[in-house]
C-alpha positions in Angstrom: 30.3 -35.2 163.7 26.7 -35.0 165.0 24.8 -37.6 166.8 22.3 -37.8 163.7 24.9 -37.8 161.1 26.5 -40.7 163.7 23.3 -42.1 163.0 22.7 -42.2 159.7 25.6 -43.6 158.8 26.0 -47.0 161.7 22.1 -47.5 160.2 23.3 -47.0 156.4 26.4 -49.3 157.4 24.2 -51.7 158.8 22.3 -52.1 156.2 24.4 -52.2 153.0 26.1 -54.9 155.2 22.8 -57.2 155.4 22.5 -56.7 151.7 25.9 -57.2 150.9 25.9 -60.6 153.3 22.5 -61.4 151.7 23.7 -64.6 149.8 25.0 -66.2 152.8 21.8 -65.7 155.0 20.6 -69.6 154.1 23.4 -71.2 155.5 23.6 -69.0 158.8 19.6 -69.3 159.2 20.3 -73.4 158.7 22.0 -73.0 162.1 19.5 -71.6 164.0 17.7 -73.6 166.7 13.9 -74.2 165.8 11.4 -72.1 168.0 11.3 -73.2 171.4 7.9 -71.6 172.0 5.8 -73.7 169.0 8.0 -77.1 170.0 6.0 -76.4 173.8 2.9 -75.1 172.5 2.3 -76.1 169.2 1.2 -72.5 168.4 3.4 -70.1 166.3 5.1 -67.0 168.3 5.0 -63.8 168.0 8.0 -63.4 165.7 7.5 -66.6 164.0 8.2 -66.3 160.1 10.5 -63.6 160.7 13.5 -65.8 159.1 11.9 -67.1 156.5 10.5 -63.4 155.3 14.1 -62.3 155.7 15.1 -65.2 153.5 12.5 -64.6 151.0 13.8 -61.0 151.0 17.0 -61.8 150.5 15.9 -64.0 147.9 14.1 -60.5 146.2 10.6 -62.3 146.9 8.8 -59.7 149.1 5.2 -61.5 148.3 6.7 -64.3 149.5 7.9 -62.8 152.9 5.0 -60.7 153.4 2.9 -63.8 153.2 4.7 -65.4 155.8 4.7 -62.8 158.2 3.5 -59.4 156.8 5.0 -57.2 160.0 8.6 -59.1 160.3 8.8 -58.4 156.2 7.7 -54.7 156.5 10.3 -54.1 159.4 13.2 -55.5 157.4 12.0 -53.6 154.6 12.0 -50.7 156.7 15.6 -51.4 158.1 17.3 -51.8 155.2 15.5 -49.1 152.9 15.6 -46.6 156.1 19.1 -47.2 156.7 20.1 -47.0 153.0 18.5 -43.3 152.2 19.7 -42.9 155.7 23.3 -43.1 155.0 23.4 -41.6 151.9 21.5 -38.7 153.1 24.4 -38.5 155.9 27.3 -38.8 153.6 25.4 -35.5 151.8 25.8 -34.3 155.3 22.2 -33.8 155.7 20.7 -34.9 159.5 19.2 -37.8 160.5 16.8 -37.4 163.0 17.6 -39.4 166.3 14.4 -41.5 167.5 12.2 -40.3 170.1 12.8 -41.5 173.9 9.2 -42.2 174.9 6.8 -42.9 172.7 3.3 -41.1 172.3 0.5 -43.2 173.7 -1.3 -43.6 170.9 1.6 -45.0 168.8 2.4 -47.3 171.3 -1.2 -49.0 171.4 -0.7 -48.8 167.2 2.4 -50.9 168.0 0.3 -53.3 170.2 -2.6 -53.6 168.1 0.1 -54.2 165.3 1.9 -57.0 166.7 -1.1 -58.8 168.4 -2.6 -58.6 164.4 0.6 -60.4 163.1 0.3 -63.2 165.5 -3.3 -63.8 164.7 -2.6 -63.7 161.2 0.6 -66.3 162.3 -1.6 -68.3 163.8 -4.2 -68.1 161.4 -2.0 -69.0 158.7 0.2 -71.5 161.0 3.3 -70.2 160.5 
């Protein structure tokens, strides 16, 4: 089997698993410590809300999750839609493209710019 077949289907596995273990994600996220960096600083982090918009999600409440943190929402939507059509399109035996090693310039300041808009928007909103 090829490495993007391989592919496909771990990412398609992956995520028919978070939506099948969906039901179940309040009690594991009621275990999870609270964030160190906001107990010391009193601001939000980076990736603050990114629970909570999974829990919203799971909950089938994206305006929900995309108000508390609109990039941590969109990049579980991502996972589990990519990985869905991702495994299906591998069980047709189609390719998956493997993810570039490096990527371009440009895309990574996107990234940047991206995640340094979230936080604002985090702290802005004080998640």
């Amino acid at each position: 089997m090829s490495p993007g077949r391989q592919l496909g289907l771990l990412w398609g596995a992956v995520a028919a698993a978070l939506v099948a273990l969906s039901p179940l994600a309040p009690r594991f996220a009621a275990t999870l410590p609270p964030c160190l960096f906001k107990l010391l600083t009193g601001l939000p982090c980076p990736s603050c809300g990114a629970t909570r918009a999974a829990l919203d999600l799971a909950r089938f409440d994206p305006a929900a999750a995309f108000a508390v943190s609109p990039l941590a929402a969109g990049g579980w939507t991502l996972l589990i839609a990519g990985g869905l059509v991702a495994g299906v399109a591998s069980l047709a035996r189609f390719e998956v493209p493997e993810p570039p090693n490096d990527l371009p310039r440009p895309l990574r300041w996107i990234v940047i710019g991206a995640l340094l808009a979230n936080w604002a928007y985090l702290i802005r909103t004080g998640a």
